[in-house]
N, C-alpha and C positions, 0 to 999 in steps of 0.2 A: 663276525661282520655279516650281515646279510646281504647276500647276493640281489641286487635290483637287476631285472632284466628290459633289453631295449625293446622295442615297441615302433616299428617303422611306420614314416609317413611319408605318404602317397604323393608324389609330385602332382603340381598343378592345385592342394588340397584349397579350398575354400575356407578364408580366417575366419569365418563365422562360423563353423564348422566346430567341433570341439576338439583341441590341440595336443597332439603328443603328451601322453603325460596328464590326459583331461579325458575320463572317460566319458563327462556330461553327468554323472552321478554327482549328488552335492556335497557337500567336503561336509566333514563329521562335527563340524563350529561354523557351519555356514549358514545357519539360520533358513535354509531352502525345508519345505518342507515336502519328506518325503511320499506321502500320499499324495498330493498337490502333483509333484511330477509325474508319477505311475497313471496317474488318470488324464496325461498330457501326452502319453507316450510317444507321440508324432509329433509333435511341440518340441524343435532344437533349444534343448535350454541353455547352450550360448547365446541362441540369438536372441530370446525372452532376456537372459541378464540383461543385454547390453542393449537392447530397449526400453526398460525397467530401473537402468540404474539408474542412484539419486542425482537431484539434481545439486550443479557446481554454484557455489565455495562450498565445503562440509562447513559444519560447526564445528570450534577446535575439538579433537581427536582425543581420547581417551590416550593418558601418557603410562605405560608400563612401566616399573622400576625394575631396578637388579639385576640389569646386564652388563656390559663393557663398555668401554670408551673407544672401539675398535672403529678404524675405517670403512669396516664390511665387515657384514657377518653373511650365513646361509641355513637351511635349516636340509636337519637329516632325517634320515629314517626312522628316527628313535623319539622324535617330537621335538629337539633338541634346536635351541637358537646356536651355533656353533661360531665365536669369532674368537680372537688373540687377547688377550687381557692386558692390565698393566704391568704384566710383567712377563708379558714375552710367552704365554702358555698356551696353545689352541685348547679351547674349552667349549664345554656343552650346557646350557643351561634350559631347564624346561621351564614351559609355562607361567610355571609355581614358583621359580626361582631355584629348584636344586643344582647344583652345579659339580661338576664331575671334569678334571683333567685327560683332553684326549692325548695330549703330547706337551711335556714338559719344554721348556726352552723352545722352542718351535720359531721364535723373531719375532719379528715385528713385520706388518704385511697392510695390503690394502685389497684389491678385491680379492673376494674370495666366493668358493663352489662347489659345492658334490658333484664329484663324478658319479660315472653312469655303475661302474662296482661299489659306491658308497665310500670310495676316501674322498679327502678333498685335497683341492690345490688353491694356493693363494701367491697374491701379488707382493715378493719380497720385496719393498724399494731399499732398504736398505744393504743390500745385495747386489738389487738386480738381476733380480732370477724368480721365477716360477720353481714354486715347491707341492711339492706332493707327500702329502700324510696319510698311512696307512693306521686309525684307530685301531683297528683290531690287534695290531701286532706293537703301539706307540711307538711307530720310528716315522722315517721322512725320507725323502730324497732332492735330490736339485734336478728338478726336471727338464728348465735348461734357466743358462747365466748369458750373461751379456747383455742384457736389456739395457735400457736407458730410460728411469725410470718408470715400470712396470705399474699399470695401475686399476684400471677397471678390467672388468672382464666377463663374459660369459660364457657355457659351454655347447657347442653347435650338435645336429645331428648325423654329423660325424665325427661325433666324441672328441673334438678337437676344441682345444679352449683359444679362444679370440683373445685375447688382450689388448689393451692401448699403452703404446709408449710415449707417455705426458711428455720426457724429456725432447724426442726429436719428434711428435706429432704424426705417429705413424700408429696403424693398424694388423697387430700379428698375428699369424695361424699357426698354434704348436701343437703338435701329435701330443695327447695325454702319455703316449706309449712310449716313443723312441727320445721325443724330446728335440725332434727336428723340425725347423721351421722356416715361415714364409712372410715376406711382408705383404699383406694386401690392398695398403692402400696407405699412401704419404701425406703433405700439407694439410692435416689435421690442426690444425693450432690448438694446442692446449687438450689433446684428447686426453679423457678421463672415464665417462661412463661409457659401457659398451651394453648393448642389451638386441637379442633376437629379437622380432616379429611372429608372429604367428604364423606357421607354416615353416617358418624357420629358412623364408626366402627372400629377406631384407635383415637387415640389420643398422643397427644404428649407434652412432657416437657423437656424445656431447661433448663440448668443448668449457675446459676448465679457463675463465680469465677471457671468454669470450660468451656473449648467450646464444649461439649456433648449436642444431641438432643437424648433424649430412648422416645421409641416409646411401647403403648398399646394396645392390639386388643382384641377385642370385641369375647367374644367363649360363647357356649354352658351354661359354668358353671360358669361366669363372666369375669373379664378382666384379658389377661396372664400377665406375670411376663415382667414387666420390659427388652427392649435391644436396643442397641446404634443402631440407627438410621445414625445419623452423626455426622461429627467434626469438625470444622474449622481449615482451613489450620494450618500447626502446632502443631495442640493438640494432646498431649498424650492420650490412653487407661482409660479411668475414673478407679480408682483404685475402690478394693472390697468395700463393704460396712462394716462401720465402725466393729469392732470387729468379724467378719466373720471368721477372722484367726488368732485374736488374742489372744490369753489367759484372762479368769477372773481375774480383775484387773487391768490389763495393762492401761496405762493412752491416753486418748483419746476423739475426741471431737466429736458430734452427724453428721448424713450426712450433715446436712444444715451448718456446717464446723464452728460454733461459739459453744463457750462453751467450760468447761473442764471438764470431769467425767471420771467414770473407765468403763471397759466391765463388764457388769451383768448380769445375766436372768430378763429376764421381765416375770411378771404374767402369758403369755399364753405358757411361756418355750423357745421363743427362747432367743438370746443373741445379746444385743444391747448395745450402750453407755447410760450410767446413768452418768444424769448431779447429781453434787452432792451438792443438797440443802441442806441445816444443818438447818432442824426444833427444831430437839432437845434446841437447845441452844435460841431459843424462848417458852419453854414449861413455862406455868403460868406467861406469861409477855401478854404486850399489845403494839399493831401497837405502834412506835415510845419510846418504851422502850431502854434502850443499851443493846446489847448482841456484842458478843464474838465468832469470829469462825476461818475460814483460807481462805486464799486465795493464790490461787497458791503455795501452801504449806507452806505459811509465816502466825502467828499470825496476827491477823486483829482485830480491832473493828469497829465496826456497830452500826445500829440500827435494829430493825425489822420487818419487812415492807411482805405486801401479795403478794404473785404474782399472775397473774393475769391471770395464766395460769392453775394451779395448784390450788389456792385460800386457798395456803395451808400459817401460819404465819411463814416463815423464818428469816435467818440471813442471808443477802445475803452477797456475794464474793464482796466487797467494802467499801471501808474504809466510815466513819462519813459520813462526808463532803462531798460523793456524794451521799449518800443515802437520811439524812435529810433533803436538801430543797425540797424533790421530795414525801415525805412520803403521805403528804396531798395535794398534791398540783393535779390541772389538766393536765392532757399531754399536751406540747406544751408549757406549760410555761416557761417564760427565768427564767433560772438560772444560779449560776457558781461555780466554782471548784476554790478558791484564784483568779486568775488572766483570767483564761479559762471562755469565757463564751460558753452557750449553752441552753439546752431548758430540761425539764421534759419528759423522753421517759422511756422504760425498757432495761434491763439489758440479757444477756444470760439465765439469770435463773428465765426472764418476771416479775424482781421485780423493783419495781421505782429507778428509778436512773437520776441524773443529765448527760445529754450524751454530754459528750465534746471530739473534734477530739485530739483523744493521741493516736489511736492505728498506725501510720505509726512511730512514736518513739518508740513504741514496739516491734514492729516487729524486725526493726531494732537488739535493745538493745538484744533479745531474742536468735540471733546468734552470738555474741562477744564470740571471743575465741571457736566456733563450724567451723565445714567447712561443704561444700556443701552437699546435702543427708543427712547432721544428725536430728535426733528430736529433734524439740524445742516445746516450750509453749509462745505464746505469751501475755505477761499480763498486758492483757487491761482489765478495771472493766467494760468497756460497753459489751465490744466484749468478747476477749480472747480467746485464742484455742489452738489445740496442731496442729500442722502444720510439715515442713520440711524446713530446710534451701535449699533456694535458690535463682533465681533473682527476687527483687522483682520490679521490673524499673514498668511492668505493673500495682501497685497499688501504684506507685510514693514512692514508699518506696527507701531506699538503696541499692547496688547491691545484697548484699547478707543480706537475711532478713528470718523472718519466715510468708512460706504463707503457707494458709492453703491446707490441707491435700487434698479436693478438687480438688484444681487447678492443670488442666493438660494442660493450657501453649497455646501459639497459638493464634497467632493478638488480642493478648492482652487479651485470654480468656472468659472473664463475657459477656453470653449473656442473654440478657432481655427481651426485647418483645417476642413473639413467634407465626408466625399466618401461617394457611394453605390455599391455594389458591384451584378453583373448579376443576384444574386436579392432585390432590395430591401432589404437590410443597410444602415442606415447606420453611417459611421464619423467620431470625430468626436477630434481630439486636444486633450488639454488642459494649457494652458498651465501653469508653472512647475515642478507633479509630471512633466512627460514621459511621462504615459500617452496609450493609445489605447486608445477605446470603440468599442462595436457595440451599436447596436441591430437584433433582427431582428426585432421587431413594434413597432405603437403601444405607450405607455406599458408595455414591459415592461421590465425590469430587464439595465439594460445588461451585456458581457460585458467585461473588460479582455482586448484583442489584444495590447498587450504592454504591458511598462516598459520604455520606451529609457532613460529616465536624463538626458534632456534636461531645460535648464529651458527650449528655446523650439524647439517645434517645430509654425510656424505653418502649414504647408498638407502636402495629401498628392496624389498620384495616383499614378494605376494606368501600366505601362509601355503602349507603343502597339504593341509587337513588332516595333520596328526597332529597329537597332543594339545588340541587348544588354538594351533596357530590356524585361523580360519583364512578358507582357498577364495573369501571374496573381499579380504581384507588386505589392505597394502600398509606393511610397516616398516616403519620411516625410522631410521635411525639418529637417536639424539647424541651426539658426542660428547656433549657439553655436560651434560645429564648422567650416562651412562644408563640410559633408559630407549626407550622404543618408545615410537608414536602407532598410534590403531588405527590408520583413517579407512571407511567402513564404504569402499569405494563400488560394492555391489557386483562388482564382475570379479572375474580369476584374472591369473596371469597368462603368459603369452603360452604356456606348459613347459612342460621341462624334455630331455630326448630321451626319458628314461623313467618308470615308473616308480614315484619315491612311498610307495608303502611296502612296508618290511613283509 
């Protein structure tokens, strides 16, 4: 394994500046030409790129084949595109397409990153935990569990990986080291992409099921509160965060917009949604016992099963039949609901369940006999939540459906990837239209970078200038494909906190 070493930046640093990770020399496939710069040598060629760069929409992007269907990938020291495959393997695949196993059975994962020693870590969701892979030696570790759905992420200059928790719409800070951690920031709705700034003194997360980019800044006494950055064309004002305004009890689902619980105090005093696990109705029984509870206010039986968040023994909100083939079983594995089939995942309240696609007939069924604006709950035993009537065309549902509470609307809302370019640009893809945004100030009116045509293109980065993958090029991940997009966007990325040539 090669040793990368850190590279300190300078408080106060100017983003036009060239970024951690960016010595201003031009990547070894960046089309810069090296004479051209030597005779400029007073000439910042960050700030020449990003005067220079082209102008927006691109024309569609040259489409790479021969990589993965992976959520996230990242690239290493080795020139290597590195993400999870379809069968659960962290893998390395070059330029060319050679492809070389870094860790067998590794899971299944969503963001993913080299650390600043060259392993990576990535977003277990079906776990719920941050893992860490050591290539050199092909093992792993659980760097830590308990998340709630674990899922973008990047890693800051203090070696510490950010992640977003899509499930409860929160922002976390986990020591790559000890694996202890902090939440820095709550009512997220639907966070998913997490991506630095330049300078590594903001930060930013986009909201999946919403088209909201809030934005973090770096102060004195840690990181500020949470505000909307930007929107894609269309989107509504991201509403309050759950129970802010609502009355104790009132029925309602967590930021990360799945789930159903009431508003409650939380142990440090303030008030938030409580998903409502019923342990009681497992007390002196054992994993896979029957127990008895509700769901969606209707009588229910179950079985009892742990979750995997909480690791507390519940009765989860799901009848028999999709609890017990999943009770023992490993994540991923096929199973079915009568005639449904689907695989071994968790549940809204991170306890085993058989996960089979029912909630676009939910939604649906959940607004019959309601009209538009009203509250609904839509009751799905994977998903579920309490939502609002309205159109739901953008998650293929029926006109008029319950989406969730979240969603404020606009080209199709759910954005996914999320990444920042070296003159404070962010860029952010969204999900099922296959566009890619830019925004280059607060709340100003994003630019579309291109139409790939995809309908899932959940992360993006910038190449690292080895082996091919060029430092001014930003590639987009096609899922659908199991290929990469090349959009040829003229500047680098925001850098990295550590210098990725071997």
């Amino acid at each position: 394994m090669n040793t990368l070493v850190w590279t300190l930046l300078l408080p106060g640093c100017d983003p036009a500046t060239p970024d951690v990770g960016d010595s201003g020399k031009p990547g070894r496939d960046s089309g810069v030409d090296t004479a051209d710069t030597a005779d400029t040598a007073d000439t910042d060629p960050s700030a020449q790129r990003c005067s220079e760069a082209p102008a927006l929409p691109l024309e569609r992007p040259e489409q790479i084949q021969g990589f993965t269907s992976a959520e996230d990938f990242t690239f290493n020291g080795a020139g290597q595109h590195v993400s999870i495959d379809e069968n659960g393997n962290l893998v390395g695949i070059t330029y060319e397409g050679t492809k070389s196993v870094l860790l067998p059975g590794a899971g299944y994962g969503a963001g993913t990153h080299m650390l600043a020693d060259g392993q990576i870590v990535f977003a277990d969701v079906t776990n719920n935990a941050l893992v860490k892979v050591d290539p050199a030696s092909f093992s792993s570790v659980v760097l830590t569990s308990g998340l709630n759905y674990p899922n973008g992420l990047d890693v800051g200059i203090d070696g510490a990986v950010y992640v977003a928790e899509t499930g409860v719409g929160s922002l976390r800070r986990v020591d790559a080291v000890t694996g202890e951690s902090e939440v820095i920031a709550r009512g997220l709705s639907g966070a998913n992409g997490v991506s630095f700034g330049p300078g590594f003194t903001s930060i930013y997360v986009g909201s999946f099921g919403g088209g909201v980019v809030w934005r973090l800044d770096q102060e004195a006494e840690g990181w500020s509160e949470p505000v909307v950055h930007g929107l894609v064309p269309g989107a509504a004002e991201p509403p309050p965060p759950p129970c802010s305004e609502d009355p104790l009890g009132s029925v309602c689902s967590p930021a990360g917009g799945y789930g159903v619980g009431e508003c409650g105090v939380l142990d440090d005093g303030t008030t938030d949604c409580v998903l409502l696990n019923d342990t009681a109705a497992c007390e002196g029984k054992a994993e896979g016992d029957p127990c008895a509870t509700t769901a969606f206010g209707h009588a229910i039986d179950s079985v009892c099963a742990t979750s995997v968040t909480t690791h507390e023994l519940l009765c989860p909100a799901a009848p028999t039949e999709y609890v017990a083939p999943c009770v023992d079983a490993r994540p991923g594995k096929a199973c079915s609901v009568g005639d449904l089939a689907g695989s071994c995942s968790t549940n809204f309240q991170s306890a085993p369940i058989c996960a089979v696609t029912t909630y676009l007939d939910s939604m649906t069924a959940a607004c019959e006999g309601l009209a538009a604006g009203d509250v609904c709950v839509s009751e799905d035993y994977v998903y579920g939540w309490v939502g609002v009537c309205g159109d739901g065309s953008a998650w293929g549902a029926g006109a008029l459906a319950c989406v969730p509470g979240s969603y404020t609307g606009g080209e199709a809302g759910g954005l996914d990837g999320l990444n920042v370019d070296e003159c404070g640009n962010v860029y952010a893809t969204s999900y099922v239209v296959g566009k890619v945004w830019r925004w280059t100030a607060e709340r100003a009116e994003p630019e579309l970078v291109s139409d790939v045509r995809a309908s899932w293109i959940p992360n993006m980065h910038w190449g690292n200038g080895i082996g091919g993958w060029a430092e001014d090029v930003l590639y987009v991940a096609n899922r659908d494909q199991s290929s990469v997009f090349a959009l040829e966007v003229g500047v680098y990325g925001h850098g990295e906190a550590f210098d990725p040539t071997p």
